[in-house]
PDBQT receptor file of N, H, CA, C and O in Angstrom, charges set to zero:
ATOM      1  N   UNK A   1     -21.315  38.846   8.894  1.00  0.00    +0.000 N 
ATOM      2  CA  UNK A   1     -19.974  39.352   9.091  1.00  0.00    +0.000 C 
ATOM      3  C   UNK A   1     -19.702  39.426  10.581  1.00  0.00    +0.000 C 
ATOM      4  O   UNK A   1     -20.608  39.722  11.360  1.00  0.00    +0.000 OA
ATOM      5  N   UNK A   2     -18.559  39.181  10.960  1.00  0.00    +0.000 N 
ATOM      6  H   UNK A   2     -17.823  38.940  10.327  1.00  0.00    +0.000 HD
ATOM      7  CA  UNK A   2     -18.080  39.283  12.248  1.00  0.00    +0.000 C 
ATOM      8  C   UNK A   2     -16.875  40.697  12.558  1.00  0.00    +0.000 C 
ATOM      9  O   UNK A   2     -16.095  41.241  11.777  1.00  0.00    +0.000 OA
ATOM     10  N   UNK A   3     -17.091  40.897  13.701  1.00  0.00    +0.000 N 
ATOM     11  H   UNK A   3     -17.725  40.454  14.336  1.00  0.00    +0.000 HD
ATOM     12  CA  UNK A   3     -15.873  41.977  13.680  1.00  0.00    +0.000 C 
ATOM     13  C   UNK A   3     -14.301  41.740  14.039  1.00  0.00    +0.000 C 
ATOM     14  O   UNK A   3     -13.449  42.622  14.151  1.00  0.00    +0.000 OA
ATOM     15  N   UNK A   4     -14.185  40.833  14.137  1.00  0.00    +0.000 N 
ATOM     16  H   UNK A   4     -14.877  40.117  14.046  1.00  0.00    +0.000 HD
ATOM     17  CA  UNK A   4     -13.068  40.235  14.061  1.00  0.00    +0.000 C 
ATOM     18  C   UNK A   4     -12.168  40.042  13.102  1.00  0.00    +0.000 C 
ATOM     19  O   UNK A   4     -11.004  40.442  13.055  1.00  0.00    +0.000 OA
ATOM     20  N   UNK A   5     -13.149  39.011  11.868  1.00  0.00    +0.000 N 
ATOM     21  H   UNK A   5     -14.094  38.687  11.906  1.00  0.00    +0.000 HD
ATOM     22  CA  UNK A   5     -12.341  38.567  10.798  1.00  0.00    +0.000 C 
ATOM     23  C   UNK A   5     -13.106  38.957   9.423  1.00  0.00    +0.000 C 
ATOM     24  O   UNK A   5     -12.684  38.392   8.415  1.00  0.00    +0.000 OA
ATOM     25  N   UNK A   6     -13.720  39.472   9.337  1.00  0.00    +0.000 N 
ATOM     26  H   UNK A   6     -14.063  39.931  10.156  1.00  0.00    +0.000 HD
ATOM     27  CA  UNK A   6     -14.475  40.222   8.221  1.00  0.00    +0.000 C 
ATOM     28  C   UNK A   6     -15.608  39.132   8.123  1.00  0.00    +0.000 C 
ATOM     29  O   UNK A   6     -16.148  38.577   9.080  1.00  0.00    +0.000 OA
ATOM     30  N   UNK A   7     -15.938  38.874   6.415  1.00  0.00    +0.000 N 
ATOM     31  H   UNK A   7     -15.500  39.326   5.637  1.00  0.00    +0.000 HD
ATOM     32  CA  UNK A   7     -16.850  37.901   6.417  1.00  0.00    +0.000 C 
ATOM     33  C   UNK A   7     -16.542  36.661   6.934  1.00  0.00    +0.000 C 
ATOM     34  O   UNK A   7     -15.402  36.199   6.911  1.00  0.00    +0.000 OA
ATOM     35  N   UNK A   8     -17.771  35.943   7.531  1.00  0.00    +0.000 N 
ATOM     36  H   UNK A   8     -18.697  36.319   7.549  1.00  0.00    +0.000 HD
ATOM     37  CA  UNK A   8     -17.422  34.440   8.040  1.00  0.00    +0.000 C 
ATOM     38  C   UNK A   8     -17.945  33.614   7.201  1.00  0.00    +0.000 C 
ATOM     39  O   UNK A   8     -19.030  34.046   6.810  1.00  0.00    +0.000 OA
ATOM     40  N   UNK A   9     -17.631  32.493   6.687  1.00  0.00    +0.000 N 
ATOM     41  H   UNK A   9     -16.750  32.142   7.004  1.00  0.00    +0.000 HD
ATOM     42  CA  UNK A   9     -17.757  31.956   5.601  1.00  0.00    +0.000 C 
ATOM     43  C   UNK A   9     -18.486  30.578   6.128  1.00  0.00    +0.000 C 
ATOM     44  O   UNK A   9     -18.888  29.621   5.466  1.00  0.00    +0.000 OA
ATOM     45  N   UNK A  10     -18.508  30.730   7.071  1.00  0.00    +0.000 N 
ATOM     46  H   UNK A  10     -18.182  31.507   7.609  1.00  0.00    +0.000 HD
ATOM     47  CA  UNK A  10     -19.448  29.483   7.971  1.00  0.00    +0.000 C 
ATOM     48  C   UNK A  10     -18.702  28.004   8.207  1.00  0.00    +0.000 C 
ATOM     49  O   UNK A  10     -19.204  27.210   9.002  1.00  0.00    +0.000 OA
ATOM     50  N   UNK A  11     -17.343  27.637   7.396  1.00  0.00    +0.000 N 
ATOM     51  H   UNK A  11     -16.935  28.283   6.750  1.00  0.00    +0.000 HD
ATOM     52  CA  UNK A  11     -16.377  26.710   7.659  1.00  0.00    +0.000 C 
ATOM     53  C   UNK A  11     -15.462  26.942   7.214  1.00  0.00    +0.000 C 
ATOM     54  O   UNK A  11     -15.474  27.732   6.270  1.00  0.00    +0.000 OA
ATOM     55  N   UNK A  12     -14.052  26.297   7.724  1.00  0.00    +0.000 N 
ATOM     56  H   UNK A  12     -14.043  25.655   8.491  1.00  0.00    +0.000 HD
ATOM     57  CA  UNK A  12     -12.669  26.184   7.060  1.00  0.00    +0.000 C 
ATOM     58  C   UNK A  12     -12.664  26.326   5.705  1.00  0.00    +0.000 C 
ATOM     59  O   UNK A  12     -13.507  25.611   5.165  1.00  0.00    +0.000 OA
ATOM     60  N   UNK A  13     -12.050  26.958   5.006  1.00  0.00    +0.000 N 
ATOM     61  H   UNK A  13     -11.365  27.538   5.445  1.00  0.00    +0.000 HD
ATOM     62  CA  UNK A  13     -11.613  26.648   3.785  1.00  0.00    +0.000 C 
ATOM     63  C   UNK A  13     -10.927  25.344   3.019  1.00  0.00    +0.000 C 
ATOM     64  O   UNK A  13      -9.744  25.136   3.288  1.00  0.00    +0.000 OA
ATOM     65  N   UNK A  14     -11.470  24.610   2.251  1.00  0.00    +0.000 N 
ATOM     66  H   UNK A  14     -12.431  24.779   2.033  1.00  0.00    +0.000 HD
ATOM     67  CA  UNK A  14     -11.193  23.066   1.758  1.00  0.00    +0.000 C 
ATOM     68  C   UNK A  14      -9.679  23.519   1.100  1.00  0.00    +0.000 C 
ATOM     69  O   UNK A  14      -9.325  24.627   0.698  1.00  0.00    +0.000 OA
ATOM     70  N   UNK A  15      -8.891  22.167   1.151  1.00  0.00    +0.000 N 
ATOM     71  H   UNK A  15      -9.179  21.267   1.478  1.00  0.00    +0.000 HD
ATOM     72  CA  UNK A  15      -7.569  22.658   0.109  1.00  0.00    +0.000 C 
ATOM     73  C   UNK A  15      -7.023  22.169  -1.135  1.00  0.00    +0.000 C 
ATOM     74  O   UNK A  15      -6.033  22.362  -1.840  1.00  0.00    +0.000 OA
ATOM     75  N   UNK A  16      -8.778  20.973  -1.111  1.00  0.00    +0.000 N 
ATOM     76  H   UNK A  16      -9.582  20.816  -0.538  1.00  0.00    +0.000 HD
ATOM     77  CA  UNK A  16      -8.312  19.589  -2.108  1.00  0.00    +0.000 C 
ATOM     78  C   UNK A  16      -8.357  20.404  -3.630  1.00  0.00    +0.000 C 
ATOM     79  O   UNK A  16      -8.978  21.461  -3.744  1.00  0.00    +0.000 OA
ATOM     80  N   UNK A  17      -7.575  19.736  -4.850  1.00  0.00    +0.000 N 
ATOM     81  H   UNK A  17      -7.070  18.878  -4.758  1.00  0.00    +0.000 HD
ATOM     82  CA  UNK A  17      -7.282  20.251  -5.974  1.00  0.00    +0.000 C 
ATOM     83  C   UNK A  17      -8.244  19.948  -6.494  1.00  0.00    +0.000 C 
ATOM     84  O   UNK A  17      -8.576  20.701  -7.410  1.00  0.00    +0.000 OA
ATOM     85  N   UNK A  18      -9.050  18.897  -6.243  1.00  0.00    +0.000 N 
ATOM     86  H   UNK A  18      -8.781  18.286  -5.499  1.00  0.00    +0.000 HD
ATOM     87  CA  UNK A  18     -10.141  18.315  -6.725  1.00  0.00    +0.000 C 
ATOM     88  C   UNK A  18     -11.584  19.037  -7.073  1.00  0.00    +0.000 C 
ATOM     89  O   UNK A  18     -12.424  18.439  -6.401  1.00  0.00    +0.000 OA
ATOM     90  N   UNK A  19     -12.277  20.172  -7.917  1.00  0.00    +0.000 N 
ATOM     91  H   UNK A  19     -11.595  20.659  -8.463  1.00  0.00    +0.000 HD
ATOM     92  CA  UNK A  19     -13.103  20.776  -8.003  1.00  0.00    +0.000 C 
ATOM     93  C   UNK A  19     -14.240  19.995  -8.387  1.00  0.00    +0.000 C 
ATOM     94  O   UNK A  19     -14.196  19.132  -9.264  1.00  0.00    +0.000 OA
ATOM     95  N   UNK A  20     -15.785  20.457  -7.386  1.00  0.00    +0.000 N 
ATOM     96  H   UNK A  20     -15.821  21.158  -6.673  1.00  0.00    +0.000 HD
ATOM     97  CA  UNK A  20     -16.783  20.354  -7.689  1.00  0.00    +0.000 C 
ATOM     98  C   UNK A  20     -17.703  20.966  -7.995  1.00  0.00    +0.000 C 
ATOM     99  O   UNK A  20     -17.665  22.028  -7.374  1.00  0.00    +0.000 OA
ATOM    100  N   UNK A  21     -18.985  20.883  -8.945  1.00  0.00    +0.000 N 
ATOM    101  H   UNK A  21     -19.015  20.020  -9.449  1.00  0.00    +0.000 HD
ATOM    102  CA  UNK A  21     -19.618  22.018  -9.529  1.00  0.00    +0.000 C 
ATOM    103  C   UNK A  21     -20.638  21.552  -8.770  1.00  0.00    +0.000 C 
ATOM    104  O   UNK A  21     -20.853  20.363  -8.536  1.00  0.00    +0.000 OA
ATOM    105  N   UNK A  22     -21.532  22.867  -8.221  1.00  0.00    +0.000 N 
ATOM    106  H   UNK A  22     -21.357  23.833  -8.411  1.00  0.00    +0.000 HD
ATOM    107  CA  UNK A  22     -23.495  22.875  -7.925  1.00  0.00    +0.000 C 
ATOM    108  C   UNK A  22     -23.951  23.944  -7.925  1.00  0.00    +0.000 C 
ATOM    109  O   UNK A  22     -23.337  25.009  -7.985  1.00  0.00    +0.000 OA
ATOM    110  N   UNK A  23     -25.260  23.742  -7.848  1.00  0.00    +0.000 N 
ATOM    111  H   UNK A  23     -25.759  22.877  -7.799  1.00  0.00    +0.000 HD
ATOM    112  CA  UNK A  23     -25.770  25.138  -8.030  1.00  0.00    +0.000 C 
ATOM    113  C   UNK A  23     -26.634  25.329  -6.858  1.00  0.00    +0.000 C 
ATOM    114  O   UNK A  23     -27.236  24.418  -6.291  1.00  0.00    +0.000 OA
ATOM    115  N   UNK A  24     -26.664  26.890  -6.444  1.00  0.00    +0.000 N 
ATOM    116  H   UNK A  24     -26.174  27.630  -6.905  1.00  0.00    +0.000 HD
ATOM    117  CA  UNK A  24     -27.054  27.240  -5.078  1.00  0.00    +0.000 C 
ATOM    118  C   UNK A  24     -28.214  28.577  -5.477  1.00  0.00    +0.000 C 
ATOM    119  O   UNK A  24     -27.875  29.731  -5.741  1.00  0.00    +0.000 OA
ATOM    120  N   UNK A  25     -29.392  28.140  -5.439  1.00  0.00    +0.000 N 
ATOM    121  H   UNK A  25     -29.667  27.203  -5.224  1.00  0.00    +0.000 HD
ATOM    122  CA  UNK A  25     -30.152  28.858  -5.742  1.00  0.00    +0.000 C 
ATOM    123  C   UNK A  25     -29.695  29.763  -7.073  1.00  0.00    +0.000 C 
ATOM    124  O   UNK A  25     -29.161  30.827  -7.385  1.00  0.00    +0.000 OA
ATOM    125  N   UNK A  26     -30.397  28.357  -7.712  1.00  0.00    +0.000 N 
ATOM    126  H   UNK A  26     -30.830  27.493  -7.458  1.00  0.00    +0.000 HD
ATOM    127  CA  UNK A  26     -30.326  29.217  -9.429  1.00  0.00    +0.000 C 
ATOM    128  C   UNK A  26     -28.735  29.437 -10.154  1.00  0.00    +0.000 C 
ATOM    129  O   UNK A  26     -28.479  29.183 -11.331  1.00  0.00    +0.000 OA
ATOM    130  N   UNK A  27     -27.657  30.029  -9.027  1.00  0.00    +0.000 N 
ATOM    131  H   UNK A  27     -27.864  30.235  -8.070  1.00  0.00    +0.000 HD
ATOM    132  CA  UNK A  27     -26.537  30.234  -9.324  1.00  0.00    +0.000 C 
ATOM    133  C   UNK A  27     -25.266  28.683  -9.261  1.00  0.00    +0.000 C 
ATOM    134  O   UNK A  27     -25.024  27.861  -8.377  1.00  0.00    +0.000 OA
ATOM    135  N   UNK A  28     -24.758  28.874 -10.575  1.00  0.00    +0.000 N 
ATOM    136  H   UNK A  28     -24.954  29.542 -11.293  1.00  0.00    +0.000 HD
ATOM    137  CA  UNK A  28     -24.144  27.604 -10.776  1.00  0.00    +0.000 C 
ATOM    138  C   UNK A  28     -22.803  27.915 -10.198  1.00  0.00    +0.000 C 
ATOM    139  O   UNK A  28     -22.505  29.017 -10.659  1.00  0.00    +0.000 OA
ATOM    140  N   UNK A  29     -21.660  27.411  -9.266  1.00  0.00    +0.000 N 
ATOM    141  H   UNK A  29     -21.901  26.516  -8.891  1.00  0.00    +0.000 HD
ATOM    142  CA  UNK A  29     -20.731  27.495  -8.482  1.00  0.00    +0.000 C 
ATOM    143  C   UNK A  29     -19.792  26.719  -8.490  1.00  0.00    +0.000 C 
ATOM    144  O   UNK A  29     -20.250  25.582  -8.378  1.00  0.00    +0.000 OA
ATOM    145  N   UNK A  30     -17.758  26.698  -8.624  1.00  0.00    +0.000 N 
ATOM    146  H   UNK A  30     -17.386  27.622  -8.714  1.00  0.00    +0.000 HD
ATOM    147  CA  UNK A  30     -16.957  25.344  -8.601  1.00  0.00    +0.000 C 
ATOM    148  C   UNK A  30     -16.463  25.749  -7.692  1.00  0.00    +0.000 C 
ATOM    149  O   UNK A  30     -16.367  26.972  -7.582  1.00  0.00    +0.000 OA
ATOM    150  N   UNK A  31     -15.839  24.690  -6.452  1.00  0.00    +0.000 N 
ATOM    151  H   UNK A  31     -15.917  23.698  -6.542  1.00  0.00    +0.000 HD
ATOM    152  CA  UNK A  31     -15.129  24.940  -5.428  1.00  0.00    +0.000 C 
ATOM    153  C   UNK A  31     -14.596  23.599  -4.903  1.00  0.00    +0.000 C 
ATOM    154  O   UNK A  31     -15.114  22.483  -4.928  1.00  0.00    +0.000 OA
ATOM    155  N   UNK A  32     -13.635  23.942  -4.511  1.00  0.00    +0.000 N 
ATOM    156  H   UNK A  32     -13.214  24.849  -4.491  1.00  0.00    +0.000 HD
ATOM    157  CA  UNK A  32     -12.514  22.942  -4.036  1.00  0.00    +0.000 C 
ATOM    158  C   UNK A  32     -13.700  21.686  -3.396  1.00  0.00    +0.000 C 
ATOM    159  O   UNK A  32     -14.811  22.045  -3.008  1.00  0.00    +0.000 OA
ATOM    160  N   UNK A  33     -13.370  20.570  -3.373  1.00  0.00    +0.000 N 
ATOM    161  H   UNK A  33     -12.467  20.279  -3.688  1.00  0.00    +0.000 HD
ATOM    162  CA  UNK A  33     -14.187  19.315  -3.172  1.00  0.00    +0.000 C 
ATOM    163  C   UNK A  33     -14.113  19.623  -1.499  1.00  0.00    +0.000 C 
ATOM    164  O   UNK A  33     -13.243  20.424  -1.158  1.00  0.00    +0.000 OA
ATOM    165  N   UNK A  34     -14.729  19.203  -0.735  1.00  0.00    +0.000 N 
ATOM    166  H   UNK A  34     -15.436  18.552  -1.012  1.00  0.00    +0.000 HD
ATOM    167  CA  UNK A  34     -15.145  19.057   0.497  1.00  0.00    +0.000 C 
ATOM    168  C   UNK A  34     -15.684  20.446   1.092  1.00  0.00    +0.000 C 
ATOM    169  O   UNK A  34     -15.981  20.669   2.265  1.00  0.00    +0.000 OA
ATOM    170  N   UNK A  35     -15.732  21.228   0.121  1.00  0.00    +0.000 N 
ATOM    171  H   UNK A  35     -15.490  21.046  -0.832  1.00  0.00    +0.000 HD
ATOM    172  CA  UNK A  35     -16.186  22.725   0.656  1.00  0.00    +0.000 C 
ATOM    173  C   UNK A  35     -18.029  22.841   1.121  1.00  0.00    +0.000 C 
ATOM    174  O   UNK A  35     -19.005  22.399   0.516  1.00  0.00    +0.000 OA
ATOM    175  N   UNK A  36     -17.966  23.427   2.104  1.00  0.00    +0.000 N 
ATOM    176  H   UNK A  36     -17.173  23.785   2.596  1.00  0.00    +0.000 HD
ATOM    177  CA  UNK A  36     -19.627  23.206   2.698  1.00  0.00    +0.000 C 
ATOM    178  C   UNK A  36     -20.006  24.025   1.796  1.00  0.00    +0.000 C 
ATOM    179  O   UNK A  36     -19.331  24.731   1.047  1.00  0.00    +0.000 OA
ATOM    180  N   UNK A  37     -21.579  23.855   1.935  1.00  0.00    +0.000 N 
ATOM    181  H   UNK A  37     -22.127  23.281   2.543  1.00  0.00    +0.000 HD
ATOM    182  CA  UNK A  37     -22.498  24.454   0.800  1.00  0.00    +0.000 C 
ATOM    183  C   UNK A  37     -22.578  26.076   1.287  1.00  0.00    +0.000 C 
ATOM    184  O   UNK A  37     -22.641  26.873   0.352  1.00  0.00    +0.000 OA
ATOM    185  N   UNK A  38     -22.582  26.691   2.767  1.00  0.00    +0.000 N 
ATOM    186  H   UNK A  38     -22.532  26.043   3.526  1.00  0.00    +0.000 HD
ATOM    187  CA  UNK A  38     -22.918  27.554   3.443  1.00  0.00    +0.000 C 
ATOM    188  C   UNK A  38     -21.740  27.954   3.000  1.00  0.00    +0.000 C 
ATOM    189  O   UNK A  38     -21.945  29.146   2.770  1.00  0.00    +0.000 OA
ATOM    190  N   UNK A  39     -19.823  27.571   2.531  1.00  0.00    +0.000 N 
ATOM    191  H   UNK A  39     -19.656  26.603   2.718  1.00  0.00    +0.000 HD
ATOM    192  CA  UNK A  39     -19.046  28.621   2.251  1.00  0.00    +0.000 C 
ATOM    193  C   UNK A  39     -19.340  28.832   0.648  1.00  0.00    +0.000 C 
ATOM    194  O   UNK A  39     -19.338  29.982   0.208  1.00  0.00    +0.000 OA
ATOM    195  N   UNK A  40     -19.548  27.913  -0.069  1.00  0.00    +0.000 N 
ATOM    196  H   UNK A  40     -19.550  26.979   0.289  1.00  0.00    +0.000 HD
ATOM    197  CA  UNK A  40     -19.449  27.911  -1.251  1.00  0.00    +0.000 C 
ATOM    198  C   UNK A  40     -20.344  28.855  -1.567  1.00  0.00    +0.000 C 
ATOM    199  O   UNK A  40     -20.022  29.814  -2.269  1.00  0.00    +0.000 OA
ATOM    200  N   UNK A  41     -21.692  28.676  -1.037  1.00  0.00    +0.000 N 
ATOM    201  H   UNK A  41     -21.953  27.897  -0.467  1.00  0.00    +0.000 HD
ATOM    202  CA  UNK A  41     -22.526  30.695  -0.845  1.00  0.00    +0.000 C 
ATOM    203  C   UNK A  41     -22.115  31.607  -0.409  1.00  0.00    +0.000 C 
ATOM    204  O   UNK A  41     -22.700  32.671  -0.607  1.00  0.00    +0.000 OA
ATOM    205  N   UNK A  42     -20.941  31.554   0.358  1.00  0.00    +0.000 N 
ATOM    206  H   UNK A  42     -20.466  30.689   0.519  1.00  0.00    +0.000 HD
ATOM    207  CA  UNK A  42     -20.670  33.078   0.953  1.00  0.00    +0.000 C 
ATOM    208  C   UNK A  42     -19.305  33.746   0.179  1.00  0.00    +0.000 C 
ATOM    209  O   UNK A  42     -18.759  34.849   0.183  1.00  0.00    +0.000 OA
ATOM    210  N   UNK A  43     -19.000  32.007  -0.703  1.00  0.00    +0.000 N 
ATOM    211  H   UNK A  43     -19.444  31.111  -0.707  1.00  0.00    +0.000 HD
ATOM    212  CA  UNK A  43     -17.725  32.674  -1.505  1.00  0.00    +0.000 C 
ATOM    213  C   UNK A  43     -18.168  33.677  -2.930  1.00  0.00    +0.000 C 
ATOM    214  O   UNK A  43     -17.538  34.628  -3.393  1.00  0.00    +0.000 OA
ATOM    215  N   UNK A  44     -19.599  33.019  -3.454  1.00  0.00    +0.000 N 
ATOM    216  H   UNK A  44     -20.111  32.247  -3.078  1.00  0.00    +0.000 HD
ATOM    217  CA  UNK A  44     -19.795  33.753  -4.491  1.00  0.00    +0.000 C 
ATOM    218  C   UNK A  44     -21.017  34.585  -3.880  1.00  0.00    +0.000 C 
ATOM    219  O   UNK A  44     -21.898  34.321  -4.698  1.00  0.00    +0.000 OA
ATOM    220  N   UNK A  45     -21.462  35.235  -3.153  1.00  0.00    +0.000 N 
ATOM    221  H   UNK A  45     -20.746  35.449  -2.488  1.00  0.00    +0.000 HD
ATOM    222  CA  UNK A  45     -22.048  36.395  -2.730  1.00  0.00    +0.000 C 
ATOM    223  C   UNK A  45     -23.062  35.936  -2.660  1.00  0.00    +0.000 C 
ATOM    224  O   UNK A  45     -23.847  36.440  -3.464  1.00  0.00    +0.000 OA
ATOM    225  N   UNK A  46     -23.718  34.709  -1.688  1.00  0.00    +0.000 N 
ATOM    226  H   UNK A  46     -23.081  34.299  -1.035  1.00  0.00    +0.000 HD
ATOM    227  CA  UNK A  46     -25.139  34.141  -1.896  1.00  0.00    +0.000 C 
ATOM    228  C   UNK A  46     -25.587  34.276  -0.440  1.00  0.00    +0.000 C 
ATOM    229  O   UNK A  46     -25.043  33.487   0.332  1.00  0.00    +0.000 OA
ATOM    230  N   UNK A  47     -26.271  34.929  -0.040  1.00  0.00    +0.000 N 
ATOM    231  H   UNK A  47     -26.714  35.570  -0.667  1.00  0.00    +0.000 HD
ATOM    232  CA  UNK A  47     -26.784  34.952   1.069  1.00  0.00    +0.000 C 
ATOM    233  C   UNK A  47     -27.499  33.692   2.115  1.00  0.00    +0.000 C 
ATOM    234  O   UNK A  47     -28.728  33.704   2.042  1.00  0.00    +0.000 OA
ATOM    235  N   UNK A  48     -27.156  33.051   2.684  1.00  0.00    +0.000 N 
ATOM    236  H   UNK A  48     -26.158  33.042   2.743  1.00  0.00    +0.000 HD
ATOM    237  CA  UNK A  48     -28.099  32.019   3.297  1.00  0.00    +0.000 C 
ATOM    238  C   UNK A  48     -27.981  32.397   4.755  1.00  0.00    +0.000 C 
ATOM    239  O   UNK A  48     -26.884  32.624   5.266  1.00  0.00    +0.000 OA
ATOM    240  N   UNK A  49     -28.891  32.449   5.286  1.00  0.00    +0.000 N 
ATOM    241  H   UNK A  49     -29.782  32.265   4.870  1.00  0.00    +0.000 HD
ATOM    242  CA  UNK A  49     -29.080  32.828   6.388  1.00  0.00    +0.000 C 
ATOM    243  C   UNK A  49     -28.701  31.588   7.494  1.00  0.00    +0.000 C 
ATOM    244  O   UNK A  49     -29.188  30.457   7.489  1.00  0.00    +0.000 OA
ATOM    245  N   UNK A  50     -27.703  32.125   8.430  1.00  0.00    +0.000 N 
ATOM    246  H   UNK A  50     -27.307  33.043   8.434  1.00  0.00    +0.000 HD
ATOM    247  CA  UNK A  50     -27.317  30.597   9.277  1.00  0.00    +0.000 C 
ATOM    248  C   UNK A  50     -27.470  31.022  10.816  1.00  0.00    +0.000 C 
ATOM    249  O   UNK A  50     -27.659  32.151  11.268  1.00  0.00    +0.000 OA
ATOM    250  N   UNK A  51     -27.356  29.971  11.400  1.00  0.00    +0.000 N 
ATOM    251  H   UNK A  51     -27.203  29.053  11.032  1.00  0.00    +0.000 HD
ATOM    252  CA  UNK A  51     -27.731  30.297  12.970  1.00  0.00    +0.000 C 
ATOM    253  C   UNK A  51     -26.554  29.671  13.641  1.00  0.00    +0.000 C 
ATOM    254  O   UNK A  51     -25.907  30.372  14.419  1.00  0.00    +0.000 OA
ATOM    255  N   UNK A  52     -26.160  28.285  13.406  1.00  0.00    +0.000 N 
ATOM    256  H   UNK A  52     -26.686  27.715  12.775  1.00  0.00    +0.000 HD
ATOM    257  CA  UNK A  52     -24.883  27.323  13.869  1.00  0.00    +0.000 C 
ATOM    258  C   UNK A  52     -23.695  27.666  13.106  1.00  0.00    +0.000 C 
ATOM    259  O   UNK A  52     -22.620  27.675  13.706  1.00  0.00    +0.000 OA
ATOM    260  N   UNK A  53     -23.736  27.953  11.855  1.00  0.00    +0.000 N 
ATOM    261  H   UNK A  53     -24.609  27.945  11.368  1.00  0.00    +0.000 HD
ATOM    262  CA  UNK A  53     -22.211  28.040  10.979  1.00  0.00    +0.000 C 
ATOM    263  C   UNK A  53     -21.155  29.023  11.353  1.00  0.00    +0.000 C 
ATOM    264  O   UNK A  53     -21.509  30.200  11.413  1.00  0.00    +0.000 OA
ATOM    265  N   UNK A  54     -19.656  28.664  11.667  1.00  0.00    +0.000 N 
ATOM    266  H   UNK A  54     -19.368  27.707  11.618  1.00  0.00    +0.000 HD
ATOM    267  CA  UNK A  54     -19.247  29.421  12.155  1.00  0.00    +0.000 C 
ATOM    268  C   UNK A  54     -17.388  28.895  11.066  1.00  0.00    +0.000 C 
ATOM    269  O   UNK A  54     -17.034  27.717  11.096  1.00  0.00    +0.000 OA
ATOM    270  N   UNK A  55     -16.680  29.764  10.416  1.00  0.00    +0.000 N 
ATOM    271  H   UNK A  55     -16.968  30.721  10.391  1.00  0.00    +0.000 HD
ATOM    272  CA  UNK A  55     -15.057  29.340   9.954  1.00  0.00    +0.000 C 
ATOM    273  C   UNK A  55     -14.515  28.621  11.242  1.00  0.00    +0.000 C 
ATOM    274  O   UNK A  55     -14.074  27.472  11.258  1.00  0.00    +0.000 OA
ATOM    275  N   UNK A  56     -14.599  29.361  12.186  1.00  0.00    +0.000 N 
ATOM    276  H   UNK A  56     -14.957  30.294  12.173  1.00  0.00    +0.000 HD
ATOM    277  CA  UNK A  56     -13.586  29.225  13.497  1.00  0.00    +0.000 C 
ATOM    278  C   UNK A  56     -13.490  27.460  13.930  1.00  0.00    +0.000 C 
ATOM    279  O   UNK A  56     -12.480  27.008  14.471  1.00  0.00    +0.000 OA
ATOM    280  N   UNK A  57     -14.624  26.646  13.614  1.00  0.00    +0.000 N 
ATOM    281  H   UNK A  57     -15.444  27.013  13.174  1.00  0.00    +0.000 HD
ATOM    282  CA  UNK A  57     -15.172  24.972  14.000  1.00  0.00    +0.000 C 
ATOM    283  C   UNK A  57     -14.616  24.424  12.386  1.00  0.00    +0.000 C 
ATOM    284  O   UNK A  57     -14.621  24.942  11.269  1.00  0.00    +0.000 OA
ATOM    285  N   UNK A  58     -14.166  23.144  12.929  1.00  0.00    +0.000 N 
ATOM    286  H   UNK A  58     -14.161  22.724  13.836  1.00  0.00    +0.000 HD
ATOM    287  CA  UNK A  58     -14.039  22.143  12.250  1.00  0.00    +0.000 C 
ATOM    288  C   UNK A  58     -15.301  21.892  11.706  1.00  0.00    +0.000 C 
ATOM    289  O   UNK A  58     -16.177  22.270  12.484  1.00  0.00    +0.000 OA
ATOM    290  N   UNK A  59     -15.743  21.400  10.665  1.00  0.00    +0.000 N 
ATOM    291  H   UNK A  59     -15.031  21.093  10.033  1.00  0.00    +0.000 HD
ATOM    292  CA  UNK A  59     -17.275  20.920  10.011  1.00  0.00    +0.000 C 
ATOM    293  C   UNK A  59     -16.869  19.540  10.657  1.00  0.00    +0.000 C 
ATOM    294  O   UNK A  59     -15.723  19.089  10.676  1.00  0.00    +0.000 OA
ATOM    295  N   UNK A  60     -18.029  18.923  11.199  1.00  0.00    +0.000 N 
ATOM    296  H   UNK A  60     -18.960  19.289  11.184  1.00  0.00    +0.000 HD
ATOM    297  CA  UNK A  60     -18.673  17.938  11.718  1.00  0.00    +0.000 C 
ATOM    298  C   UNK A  60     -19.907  17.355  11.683  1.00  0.00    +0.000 C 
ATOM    299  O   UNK A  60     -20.575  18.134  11.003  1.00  0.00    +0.000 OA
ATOM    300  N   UNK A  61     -20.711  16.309  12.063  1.00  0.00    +0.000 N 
ATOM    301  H   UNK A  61     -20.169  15.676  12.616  1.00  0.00    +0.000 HD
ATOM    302  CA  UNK A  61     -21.738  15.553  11.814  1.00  0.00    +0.000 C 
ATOM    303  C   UNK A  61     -22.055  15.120  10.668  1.00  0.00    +0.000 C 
ATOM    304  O   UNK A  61     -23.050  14.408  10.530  1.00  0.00    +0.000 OA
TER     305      UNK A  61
């Protein structure tokens, strides 16, 4: 969490209509298609511990 903007979700939010399903440790998850794996854990309460991930950056590489 940041003090700024509450939780950080580690990238932009995706906007495509297009849903994809995976599962993130054990827990099975759908989220808008291009969504990083690091938000798609922080949207359903999955902890992954990050060091680089930040909402505020464009996803790249």
């Amino acid at each position: 969490m940041n003090l700024l903007n509450g939780i950080d979700y580690g990238t932009p939010k995706s906007e495509s209509e297009n849903m994809v399903t995976l599962e993130i440790d054990g827990v099975t998850v759908t989220v808008p298609q291009g969504t990083s794996v690091m938000r798609a854990a922080a949207e359903y309460g999955i902890n992954v511990p990050k060091l680089c991930a930040t909402d505020s950056l464009e996803a790249f590489g």
